[in-house]
N, C-alpha and C positions, 0 to 999 in steps of 0.2 A: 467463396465457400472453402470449410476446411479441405485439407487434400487427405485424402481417405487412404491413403499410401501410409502419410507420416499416423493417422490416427491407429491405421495397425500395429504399427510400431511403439505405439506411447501403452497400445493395450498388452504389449508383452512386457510391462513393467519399467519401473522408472531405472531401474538398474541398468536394460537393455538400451533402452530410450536414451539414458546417458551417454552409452559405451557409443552407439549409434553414432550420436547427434556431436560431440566429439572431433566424430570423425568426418562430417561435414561441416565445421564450425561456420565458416562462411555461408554456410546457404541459410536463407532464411525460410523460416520452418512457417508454412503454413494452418492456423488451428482459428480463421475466423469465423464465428458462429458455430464455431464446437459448442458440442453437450457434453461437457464433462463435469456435470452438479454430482458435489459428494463424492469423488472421487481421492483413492489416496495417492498423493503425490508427491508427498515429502523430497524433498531434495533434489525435484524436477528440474531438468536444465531447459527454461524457456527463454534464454540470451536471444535479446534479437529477433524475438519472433512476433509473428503478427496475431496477435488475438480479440481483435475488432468483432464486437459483438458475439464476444464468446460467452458461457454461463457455465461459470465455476463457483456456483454457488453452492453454500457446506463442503467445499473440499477441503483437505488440509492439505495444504503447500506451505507448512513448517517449511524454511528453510530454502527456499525454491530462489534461482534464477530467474529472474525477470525484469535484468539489466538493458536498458533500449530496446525493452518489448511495447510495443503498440495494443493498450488495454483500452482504447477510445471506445465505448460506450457496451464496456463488456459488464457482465453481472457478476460479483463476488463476494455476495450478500452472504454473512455469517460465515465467509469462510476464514480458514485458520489459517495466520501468516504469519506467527510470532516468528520474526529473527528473518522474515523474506526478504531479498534484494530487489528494488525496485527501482536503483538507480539511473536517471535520465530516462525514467519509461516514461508514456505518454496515457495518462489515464480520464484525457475530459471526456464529462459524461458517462465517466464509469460509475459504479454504485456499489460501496464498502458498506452498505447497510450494517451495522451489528457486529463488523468485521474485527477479531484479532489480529490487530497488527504492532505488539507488544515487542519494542527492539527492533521495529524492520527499519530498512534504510532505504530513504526516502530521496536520499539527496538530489536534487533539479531534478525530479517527479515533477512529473504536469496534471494537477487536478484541477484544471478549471474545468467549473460548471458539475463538479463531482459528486457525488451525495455518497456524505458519510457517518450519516446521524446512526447516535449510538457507538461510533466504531470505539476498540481501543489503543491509543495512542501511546500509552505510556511507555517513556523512555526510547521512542520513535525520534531515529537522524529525520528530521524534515529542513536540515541545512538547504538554506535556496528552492526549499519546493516552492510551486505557483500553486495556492490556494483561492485563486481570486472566484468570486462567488460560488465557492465552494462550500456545501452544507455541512455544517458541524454540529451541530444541535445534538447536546447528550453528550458529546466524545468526552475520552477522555485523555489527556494531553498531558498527563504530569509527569516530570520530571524529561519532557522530549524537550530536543535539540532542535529552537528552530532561528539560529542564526540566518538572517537576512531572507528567511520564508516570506512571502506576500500573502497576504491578507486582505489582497482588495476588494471590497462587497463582502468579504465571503459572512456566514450566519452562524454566531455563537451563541445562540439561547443556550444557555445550560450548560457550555462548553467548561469543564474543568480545568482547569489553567496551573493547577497546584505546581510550586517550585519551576514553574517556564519563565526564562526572564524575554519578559513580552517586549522589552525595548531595543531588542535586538528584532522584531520581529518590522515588515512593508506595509504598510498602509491601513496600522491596525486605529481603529478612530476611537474615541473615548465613550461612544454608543455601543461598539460591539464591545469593548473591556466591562463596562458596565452591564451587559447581557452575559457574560459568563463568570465563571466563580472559580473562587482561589488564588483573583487575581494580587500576584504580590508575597503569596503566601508559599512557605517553605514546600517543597516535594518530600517525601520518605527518604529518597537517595538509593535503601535495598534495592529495590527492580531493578535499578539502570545497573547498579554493576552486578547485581546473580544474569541480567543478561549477555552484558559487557565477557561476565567471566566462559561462559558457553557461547560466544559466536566462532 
């Protein structure tokens, strides 16, 4: 359970919570099975932390730290993550339902078993993420980075592919290329660098 210590701390804002958290870097910050839906968090430092069945769903975490944080089977349905760090986090079983994740960086992310049908992908680092039966159905993926990303099982109904060069991409098979669209087909290129330009 979260520790109701650090949640008072996150309630006196993300500014404090930073300066705070900073100053314990090493400790690892307890918030599993927090309720913090809809919450604004912009620029939250969640490094490291554990948020195992937390439900952050509708928050906006523009921006947020959540480098080797532990999201295994937390809720973040519709929430806002354009441009979040999510490096080496651990998200199986989590659930990006809907979720902006436009420019987040993604790199050796662990989404197996994840569901993120609908989310938006575009121009998302997914360098090395584990997508293996991971739900994709709707996403949208153009113009992301997903050098040596795995794709094993995972579900592309619908999946947008626009300007991804998918041969760079683990265990993607010629049924799921065929289940989603854009396969092969140029991306815009705008997005990735007006994101490129503000990270």
């Amino acid at each position: 359970m979260a520790d109701r210590r650090l949640l008072a701390e996150l309630e006196k804002g993300v500014q404090n919570w930073n300066w705070w958290r900073e100053e314990r870097f090493k400790f690892q910050a307890d918030f599993s099975g927090a309720e913090l839906r809809g919450k604004d968090l912009r620029g939250v430092s969640f490094h490291n932390a554990n948020l195992t069945g937390a439900d952050l769903s509708g928050a906006d975490l523009r921006y947020a730290d959540f480098v080797g944080s532990d999201l295994a089977g937390a809720r973040l349905d519709g929430a806002r993550m354009a441009a979040a760090d999510l490096q080496e986090a651990q998200a199986q079983k989590a659930s990006f339902v809907g979720t902006d994740l436009r420019g987040a960086k993604l790199r050796k992310t662990n989404f197996t078993d994840a569901l993120l049908q609908g989310a938006d992908l575009r121009a998302a680092e997914l360098r090395r993420a584990n997508l293996t039966r991971a739900d994709l159905s709707g996403a949208h993926l153009g113009d992301a980075m997903i050098l040596e990303a795995r794709f094993t099982e995972a579900v592309l109904e619908g999946t947008r592919l626009h300007g991804v060069e998918i041969r760079l991409a683990i265990g993607l098979t010629e049924e799921q290329k065929a289940a989603a669209q854009g396969v092969g087909e140029n991306g815009s290129g705008w997005l990735t660098k007006l994101i490129m330009r503000f990270r």
